[in-house]
C-alpha positions as CSV (number, residue, x, y, z in Angstrom):
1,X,91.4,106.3,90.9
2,X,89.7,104.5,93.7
3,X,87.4,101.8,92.5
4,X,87.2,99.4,95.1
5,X,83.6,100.4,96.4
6,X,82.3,100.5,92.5
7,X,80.6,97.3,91.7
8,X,79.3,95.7,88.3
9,X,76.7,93.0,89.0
10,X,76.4,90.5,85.8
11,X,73.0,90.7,84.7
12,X,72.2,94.3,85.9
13,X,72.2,97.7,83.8
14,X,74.8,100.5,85.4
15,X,77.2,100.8,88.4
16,X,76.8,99.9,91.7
17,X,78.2,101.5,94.8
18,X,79.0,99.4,98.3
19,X,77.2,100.0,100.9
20,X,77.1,97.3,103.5
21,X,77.9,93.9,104.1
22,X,74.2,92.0,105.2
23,X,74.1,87.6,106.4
24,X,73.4,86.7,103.2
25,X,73.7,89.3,100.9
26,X,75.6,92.9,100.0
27,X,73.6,95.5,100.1
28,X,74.2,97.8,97.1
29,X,73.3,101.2,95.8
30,X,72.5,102.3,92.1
31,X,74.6,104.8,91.4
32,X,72.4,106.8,89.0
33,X,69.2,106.3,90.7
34,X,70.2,105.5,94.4
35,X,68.0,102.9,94.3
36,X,69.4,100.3,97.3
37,X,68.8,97.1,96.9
38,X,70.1,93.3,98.2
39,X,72.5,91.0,96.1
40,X,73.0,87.3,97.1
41,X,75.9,85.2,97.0
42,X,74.8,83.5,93.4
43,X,75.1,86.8,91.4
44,X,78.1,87.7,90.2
45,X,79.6,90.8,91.6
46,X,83.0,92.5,90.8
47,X,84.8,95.4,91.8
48,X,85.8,97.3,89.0
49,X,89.3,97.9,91.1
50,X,89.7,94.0,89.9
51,X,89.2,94.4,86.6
52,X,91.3,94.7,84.1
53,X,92.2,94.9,80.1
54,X,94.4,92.2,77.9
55,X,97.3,93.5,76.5
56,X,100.4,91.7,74.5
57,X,102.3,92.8,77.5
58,X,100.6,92.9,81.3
59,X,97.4,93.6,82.1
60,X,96.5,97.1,82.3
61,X,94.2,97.9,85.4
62,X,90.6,99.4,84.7
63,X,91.8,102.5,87.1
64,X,94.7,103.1,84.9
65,X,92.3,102.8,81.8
66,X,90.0,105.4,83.0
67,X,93.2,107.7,83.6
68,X,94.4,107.5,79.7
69,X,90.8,108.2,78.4
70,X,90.6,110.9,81.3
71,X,93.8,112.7,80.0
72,X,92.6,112.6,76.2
73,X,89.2,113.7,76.9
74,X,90.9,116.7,79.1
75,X,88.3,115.5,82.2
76,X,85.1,115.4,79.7
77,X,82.9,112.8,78.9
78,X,84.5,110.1,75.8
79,X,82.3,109.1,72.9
80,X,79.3,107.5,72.7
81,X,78.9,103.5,73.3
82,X,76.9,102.8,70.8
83,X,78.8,104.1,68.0
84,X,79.9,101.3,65.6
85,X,82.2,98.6,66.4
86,X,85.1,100.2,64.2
87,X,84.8,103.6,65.6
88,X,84.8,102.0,69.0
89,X,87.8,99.9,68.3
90,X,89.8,102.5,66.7
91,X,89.2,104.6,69.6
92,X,89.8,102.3,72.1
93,X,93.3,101.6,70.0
94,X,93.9,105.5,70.7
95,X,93.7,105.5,74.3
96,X,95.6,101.6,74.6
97,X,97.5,101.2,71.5
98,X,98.5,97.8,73.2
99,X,95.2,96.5,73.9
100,X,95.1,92.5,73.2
101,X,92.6,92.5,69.7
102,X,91.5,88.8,70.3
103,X,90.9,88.8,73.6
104,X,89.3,92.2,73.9
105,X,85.7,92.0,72.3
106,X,83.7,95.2,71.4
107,X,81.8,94.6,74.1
108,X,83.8,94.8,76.7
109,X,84.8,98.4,75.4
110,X,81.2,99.5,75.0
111,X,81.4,98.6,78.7
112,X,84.5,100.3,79.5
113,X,83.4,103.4,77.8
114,X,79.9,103.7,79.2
115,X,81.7,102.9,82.5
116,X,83.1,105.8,82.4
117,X,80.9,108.1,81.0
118,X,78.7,107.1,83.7
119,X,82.0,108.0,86.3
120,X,82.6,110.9,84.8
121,X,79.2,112.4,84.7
122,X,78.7,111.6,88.2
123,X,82.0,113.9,89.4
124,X,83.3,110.1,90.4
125,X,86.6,110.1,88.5
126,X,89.1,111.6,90.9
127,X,92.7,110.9,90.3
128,X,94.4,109.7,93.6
129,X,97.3,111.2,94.9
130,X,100.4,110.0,94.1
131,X,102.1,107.7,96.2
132,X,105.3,109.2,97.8
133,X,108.2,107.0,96.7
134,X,111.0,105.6,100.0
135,X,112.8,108.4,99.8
136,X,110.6,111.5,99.8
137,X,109.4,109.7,103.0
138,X,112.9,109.4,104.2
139,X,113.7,113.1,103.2
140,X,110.5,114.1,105.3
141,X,111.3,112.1,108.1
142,X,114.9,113.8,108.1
143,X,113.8,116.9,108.0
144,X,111.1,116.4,110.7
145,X,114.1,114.8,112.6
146,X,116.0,118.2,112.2
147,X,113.3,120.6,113.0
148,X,112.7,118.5,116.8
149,X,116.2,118.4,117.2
150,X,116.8,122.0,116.6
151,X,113.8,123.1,118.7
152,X,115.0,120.6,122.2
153,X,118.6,122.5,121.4
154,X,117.1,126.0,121.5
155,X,114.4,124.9,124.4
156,X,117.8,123.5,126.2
157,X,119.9,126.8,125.8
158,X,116.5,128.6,126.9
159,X,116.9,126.6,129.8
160,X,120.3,127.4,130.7
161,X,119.6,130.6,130.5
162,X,117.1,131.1,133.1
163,X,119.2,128.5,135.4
164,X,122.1,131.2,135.1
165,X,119.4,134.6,135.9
């Protein structure tokens, strides 16, 4: 999922899509209501490609969060953020069993979940494509490697031909 260009601004309600860099300022769109507008250096901005959840083990990406919640919810919208803080946590616990319970405030899962209800109602959660490991590239390579060496042999007995008419 490509979240690079998605922003949160601390302070502000909603997502906010990158549009260009200005002197002083970004220049960001609202992604509900395309509203542009300026954001200076002393606001705090991240990418929600930066962003990511505690666990006991490593740090799960926000991307890769979006993706578990995706698969459960079978592409659909997830449940409400303003449910309680229990049915939020025990839901949360569905989707990232591992998900660090002192460092991880109910907050920040209201916020993931209303993150991506807003992604997902605006057709914004695409899955990227996954990345071709060394040697499917090698395998593609080869077989590119055969198919030009197979068509210079036929184009040099096609050659030989007419050098022999």
């Amino acid at each position: 999922m490509n979240l690079k260009d998605i922003l949160a601004i601390s302070g502000e309600p909603g997502l906010f899509r990158f549009i260009a860099q200005g002197k002083n300022a970004i220049i960001v769109e609202h992604l509900e209501t395309k509203k542009r507008s300026s954001v200076y250096g002393s606001a705090k901005v991240s990418s929600l490609e930066d962003i990511a959840i505690f666990t006991y083990n490593e740090d799960k990406p926000l991307g890769k969060v979006f993706d578990l919640i995706y698969e459960k919810e079978n592409g659909g919208p997830s449940i409400d953020s303003k449910l309680s803080s229990d049915e939020l946590k025990s839901y949360f616990e569905t989707i990232l069993s591992e998900y660090n319970k002192e460092k991880v405030y109910t907050s920040d899962i209201k916020k993931v979940i209303l993150w991506y209800n807003t992604l997902q109602r605006l057709n914004l959660l695409i899955k990227d494509e996954p990345e071709t490991t060394e040697a499917e590239t090698e395998d593609v390579a080869g077989a590119k490697t055969e198919a030009v060496a197979a068509k210079e042999k036929q184009k040099l007995k096609s050659s030989a031909k007419a050098k022999d008419k």
